[in-house]
N, C-alpha and C positions, 0 to 999 in steps of 0.2 A: 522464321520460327521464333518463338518467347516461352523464355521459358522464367520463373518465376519462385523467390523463396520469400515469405512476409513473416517480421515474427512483430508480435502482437505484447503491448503492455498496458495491464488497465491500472491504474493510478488514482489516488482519492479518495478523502474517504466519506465525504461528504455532496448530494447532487449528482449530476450524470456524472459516471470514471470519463476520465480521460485515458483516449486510445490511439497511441502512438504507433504509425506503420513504419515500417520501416523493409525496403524492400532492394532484391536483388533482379533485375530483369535485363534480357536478352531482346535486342532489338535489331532485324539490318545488320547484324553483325558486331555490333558493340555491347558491349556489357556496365551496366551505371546499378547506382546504390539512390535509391532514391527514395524519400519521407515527405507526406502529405503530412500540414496543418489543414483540418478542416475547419469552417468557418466557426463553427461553434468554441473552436479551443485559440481564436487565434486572437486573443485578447491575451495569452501566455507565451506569444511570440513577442520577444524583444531583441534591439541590437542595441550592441556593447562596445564600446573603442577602449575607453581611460577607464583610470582608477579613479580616487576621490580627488588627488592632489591632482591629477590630468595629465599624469603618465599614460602612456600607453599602455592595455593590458598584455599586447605581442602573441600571444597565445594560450590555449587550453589551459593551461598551466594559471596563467593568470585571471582567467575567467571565473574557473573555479574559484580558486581565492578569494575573488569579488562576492561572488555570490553565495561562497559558505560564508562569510561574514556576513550578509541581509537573510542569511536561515533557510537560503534556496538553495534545491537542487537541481543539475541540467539533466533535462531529460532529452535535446536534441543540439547539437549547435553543430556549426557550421562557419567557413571564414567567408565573408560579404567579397562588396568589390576590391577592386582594382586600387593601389597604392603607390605612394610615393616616399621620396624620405621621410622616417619618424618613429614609427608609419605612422603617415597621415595620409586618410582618403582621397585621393583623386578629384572627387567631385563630391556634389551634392550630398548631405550627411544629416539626418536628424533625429533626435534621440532624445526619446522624454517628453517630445513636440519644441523642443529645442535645436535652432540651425544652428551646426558645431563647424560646420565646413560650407562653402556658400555653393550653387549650382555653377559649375564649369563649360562653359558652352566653346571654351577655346579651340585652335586647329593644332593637330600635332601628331606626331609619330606614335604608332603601339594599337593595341585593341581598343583603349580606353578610349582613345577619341575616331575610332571608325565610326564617320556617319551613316549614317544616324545612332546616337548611342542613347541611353535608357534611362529614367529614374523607376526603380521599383517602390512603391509607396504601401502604407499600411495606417489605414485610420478607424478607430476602432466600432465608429455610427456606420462609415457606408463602407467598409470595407477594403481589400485590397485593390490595387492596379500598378498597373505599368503604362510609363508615358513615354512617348522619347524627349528626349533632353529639351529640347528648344522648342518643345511646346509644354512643357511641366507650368510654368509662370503663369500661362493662361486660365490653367484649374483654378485658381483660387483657391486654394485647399489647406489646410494646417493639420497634417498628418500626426500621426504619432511616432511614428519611425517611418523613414525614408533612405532610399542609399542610389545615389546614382553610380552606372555602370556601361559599360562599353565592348563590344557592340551588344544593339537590338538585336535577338536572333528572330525572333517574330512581332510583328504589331500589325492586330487586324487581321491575325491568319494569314498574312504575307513577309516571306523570308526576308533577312537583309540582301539587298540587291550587289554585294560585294561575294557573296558566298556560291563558291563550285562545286558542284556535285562531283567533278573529278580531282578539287584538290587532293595531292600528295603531305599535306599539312596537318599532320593526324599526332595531337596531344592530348594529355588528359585534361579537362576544361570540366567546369560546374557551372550551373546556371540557375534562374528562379522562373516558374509560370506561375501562369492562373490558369485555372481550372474553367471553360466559361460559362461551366452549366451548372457547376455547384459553389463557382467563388473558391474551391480549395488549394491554395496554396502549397508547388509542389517543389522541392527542392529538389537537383539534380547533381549529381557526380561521375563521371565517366568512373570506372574503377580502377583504383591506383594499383592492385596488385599483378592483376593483367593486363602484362606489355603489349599484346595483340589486340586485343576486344576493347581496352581500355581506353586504347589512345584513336581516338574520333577525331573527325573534322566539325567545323561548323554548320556544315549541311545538313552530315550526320544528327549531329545533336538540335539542329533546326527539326525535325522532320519525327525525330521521336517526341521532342512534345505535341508535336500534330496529332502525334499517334495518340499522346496523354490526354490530348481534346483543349488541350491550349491553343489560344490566338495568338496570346500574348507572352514572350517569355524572354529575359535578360540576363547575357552571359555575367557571370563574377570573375572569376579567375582560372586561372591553368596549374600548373604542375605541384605546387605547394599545396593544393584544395585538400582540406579533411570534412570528414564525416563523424559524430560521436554522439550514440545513445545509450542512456543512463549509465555512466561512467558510477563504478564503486565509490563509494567515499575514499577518497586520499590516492585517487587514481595519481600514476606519474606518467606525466604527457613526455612526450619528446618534443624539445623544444621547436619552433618554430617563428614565423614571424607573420606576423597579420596587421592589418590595421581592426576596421570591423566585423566583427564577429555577432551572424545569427544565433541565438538562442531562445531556446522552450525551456521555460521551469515550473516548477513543482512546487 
């Protein structure tokens, strides 16, 4: 069963509005909050880590901040991948078309490095994709924003080959697809408020971007994962910690 609530914003006031979904769906038993950039708007998708001095911005809280000084507002963000102390990204990081953090192809304990792990890429001529890690190099490619991340949940419309359909391993996890008939870029959040429907395994959340008509789709994070569209002016976040942070502005 699916069951489904969308709430709709048109934004602009000049040119086509921009129309942010932003949506609640029932899938297999789990319940995620989940927001399409469609290709047309996805030149107003950016990621964010530091300030100007190259502090970290840590969370929502500091986003904000950022971006009401450049005269922008957020109309979607979201916390990227996988972190270490700082926070600093894990892996692969680029921003602005600037590499901040280098491609990590190391071996080591946690999600982040289950191979095969992912770069989710965004270049503004051909669009988005997702690679996995240790083949990223080969593209040739000077993206505009990039984030690698750990594990692949799909590439190719085939699952990670670590992942059981009867794990017992059921947390709240968020992830990124592609869309592979319209290019629309889907962001995913199991839901933090429902302890039952919420908390998915990775099969799980493999299997409803299938359902989303992804091929291609890379997990970010687990149990600290936020969701937030068009936050009031002078919104007060609860603090948190992040390294980078998706966001859509206005």
């Amino acid at each position: 069963m699916q069951i489904f609530t969308r709430f709709l914003f048109w934004l602009g006031l000049t040119g086509a509005p921009l129309v942010l979904a932003t949506e609640t769906l029932e899938y297999e038993g789990g319940l995620y909050q989940v927001h399409r950039v469609p290709l047309t708007q996805q030149s107003k998708l950016d990621l964010r880590w530091q300030d100007d001095s190259g502090k970290p911005l840590s969370d929502f809280g500091g986003l904000q901040k950022q971006l009401s000084q450049e005269g922008k507002k957020i109309l979607f963000a979201t916390n990227a991948g996988i972190y270490e102390r700082g926070p600093k990204p894990c892996g692969l990081t680029i921003i602005a078309s600037k590499t901040l953090v280098p491609l990590n192809l190391a071996n080591a304990e946690g999600n982040f490095f289950l191979k095969p792990n992912g770069v989710f890429y965004l270049d503004d001529q051909n669009g988005p994709g997702i690679a996995e890690a240790s083949e990223y190099a080969s593209l040739h490619i000077q993206p505009r924003i990039a984030n690698q991340s750990g594990p692949l949940l799909l590439r190719k419309g085939v699952m990670h080959p670590a992942f059981n359909a009867n794990s017992p391993n059921r947390r709240q996890r968020s992830a990124v697809g592609i869309v592979t008939a319209s290019k629309e870029i889907v962001f995913v959040m199991s839901d933090r408020e429902d302890r039952a429907k919420g908390r998915v395994t990775f099969h799980q959340l493999s299997r409803f971007f299938l359902h989303l008509g992804c091929q291609d789709a890379l997990f970010l994070d687990g149990d600290i994962s936020q969701m937030i569209t068009s936050p009031a002016p002078g919104t007060k976040f609860s603090p948190n910690t992040f390294a980078g942070m998706f966001v859509v502005t206005e």
